[in-house]
C-alpha positions as a printed Julia matrix, in Angstrom:
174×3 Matrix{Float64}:
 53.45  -18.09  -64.87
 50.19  -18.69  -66.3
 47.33  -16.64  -66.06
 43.86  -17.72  -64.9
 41.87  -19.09  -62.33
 44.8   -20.68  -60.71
 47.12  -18.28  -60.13
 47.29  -17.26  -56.41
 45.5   -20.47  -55.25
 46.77  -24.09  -54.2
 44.15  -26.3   -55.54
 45.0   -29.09  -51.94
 45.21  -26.79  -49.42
 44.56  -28.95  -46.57
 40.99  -27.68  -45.1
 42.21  -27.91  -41.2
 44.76  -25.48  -40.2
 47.05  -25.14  -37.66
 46.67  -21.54  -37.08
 43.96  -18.98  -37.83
 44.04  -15.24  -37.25
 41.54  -12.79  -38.28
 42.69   -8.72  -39.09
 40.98   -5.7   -39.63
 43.37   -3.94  -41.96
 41.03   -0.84  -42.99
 42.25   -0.83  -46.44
 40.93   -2.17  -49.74
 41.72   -5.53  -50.38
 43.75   -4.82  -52.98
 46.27   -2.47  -51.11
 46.19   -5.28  -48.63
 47.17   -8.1   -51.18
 49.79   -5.84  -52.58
 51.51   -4.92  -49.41
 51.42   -8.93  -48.64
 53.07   -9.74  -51.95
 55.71   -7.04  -51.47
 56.62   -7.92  -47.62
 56.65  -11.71  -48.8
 59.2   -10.02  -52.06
 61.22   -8.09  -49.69
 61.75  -11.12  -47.5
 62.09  -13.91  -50.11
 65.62  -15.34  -49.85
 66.8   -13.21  -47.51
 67.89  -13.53  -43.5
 65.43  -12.98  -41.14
 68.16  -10.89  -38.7
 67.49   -8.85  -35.4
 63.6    -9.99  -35.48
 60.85  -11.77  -34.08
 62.2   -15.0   -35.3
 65.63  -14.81  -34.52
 64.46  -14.23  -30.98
 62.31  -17.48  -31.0
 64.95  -20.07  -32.36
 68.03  -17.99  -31.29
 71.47  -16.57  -32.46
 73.37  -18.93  -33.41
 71.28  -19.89  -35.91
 70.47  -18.22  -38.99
 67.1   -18.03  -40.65
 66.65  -17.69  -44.28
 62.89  -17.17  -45.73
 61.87  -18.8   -48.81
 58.9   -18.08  -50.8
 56.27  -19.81  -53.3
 53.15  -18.37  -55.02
 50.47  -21.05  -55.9
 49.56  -21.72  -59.48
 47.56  -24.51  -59.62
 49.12  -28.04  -58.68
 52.43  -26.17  -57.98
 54.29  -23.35  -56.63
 56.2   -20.98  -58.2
 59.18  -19.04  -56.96
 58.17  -15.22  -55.55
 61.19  -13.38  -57.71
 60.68  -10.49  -59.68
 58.44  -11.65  -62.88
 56.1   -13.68  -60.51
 55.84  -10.45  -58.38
 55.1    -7.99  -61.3
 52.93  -10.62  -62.73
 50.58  -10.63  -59.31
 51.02   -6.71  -58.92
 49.39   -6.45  -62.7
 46.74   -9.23  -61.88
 45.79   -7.19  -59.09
 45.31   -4.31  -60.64
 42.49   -5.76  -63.24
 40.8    -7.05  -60.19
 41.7    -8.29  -56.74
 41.98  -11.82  -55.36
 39.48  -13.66  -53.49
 42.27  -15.75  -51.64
 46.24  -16.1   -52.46
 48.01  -18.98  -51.48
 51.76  -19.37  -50.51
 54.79  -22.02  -49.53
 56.58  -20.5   -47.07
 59.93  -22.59  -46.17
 61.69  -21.91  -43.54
 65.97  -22.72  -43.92
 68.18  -23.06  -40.59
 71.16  -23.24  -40.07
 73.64  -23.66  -37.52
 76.64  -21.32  -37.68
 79.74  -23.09  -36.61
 82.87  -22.19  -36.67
 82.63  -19.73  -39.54
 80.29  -22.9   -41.32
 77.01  -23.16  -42.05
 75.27  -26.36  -41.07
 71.85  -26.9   -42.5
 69.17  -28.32  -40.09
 65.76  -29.56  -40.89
 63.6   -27.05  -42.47
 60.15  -26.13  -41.82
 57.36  -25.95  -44.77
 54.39  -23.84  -43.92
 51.26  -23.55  -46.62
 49.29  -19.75  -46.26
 46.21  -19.0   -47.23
 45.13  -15.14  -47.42
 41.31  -14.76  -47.29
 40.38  -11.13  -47.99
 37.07   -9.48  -47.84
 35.88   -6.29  -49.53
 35.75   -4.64  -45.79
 39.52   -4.78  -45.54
 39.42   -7.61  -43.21
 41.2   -10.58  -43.59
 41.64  -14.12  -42.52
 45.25  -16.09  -42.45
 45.0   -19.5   -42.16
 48.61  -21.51  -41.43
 48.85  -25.28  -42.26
 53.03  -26.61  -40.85
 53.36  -29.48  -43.54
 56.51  -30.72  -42.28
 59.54  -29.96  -40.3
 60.34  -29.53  -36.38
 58.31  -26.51  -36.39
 61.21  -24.45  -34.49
 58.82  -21.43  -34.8
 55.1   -21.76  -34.45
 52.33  -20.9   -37.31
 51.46  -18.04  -34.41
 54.46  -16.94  -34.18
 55.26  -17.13  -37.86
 51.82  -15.17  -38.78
 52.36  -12.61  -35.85
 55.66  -12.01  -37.9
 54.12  -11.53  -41.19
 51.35   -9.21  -39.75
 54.12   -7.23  -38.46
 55.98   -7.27  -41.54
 52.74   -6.55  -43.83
 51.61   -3.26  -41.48
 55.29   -1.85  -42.26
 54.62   -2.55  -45.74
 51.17   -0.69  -45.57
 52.33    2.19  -43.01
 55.36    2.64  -45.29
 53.63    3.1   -48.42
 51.05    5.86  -46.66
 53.54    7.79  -45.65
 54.96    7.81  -49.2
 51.72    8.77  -50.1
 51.26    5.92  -52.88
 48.33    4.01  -53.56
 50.14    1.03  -54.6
């Protein structure tokens, strides 16, 4: 992943969104950006089981997260290197903004099968400020939208104050 100005941020993110929420975190925006990068690490590939989500669309269907870090023109896959690489940016100086593809897999368990239905693709833009507050801005760029960009961002907010809560209590300052 290349380092620079484009790292973190989408150069076409669409400017109307679907969804906009606005937080009050009460932490430095680099704490903030670093518990959003691990929640979004910790989810990445993984089912989304016995949540929010699987309430909304159901179970008998399975939900798998998938997640992208802008660079640029493109996205690049949130795995281990791209997450160290963003932890180490962060610490020489936070972002202004980070970007994200979120995809969403189903999948319709059948008879011990796994049948793949249409995905959703969701674009995120995190806008901190050096208050700790923070704006999320959802844009659905294709799919049936099975769960909503509220929905989706209620999840991540839940997700993200676990992150931050967690690491407190750990006493760590990322």
């Amino acid at each position: 992943m290349g380092a620079g100005e484009t790292l973190g941020t989408y150069k076409f993110f669409p400017r109307k969104c679907h969804y906009m929420r606005h937080l009050k975190f009460g932490a430095p925006p680099a704490s903030i950006q670093k518990a959003i990068l691990n929640t979004l690490y910790r989810l990445n590939g993984h089912e989304a089981r016995d949540n929010l989500l699987s309430l909304i669309v159901g179970s008998d269907i399975e939900i798998i997260l998938e997640v992208g870090v802008a660079n640029g023109l493109s996205f690049d896959y949130l795995d281990t290197d791209t997450l160290n690489n963003l932890l180490r940016a962060i610490n020489e100086k936070s972002f202004h903004l980070l970007d994200f593809l979120l995809v969403i897999r189903y999948y319709k368990l059948k008879s011990n099968r796994r049948i793949a239905l249409r995905f959703d693709f969701f674009l995120l833009r995190f806008l901190f400020d050096e208050g700790g507050g923070l704006n999320i801005l959802a844009f659905h760029e294709r799919g049936l939208q099975r769960i909503s960009a509220k929905e989706l961002i209620r999840f991540l907010v839940k997700e993200t104050r676990l992150e931050l809560s967690a690491k407190r209590e750990l006493g760590s300052s990322f």
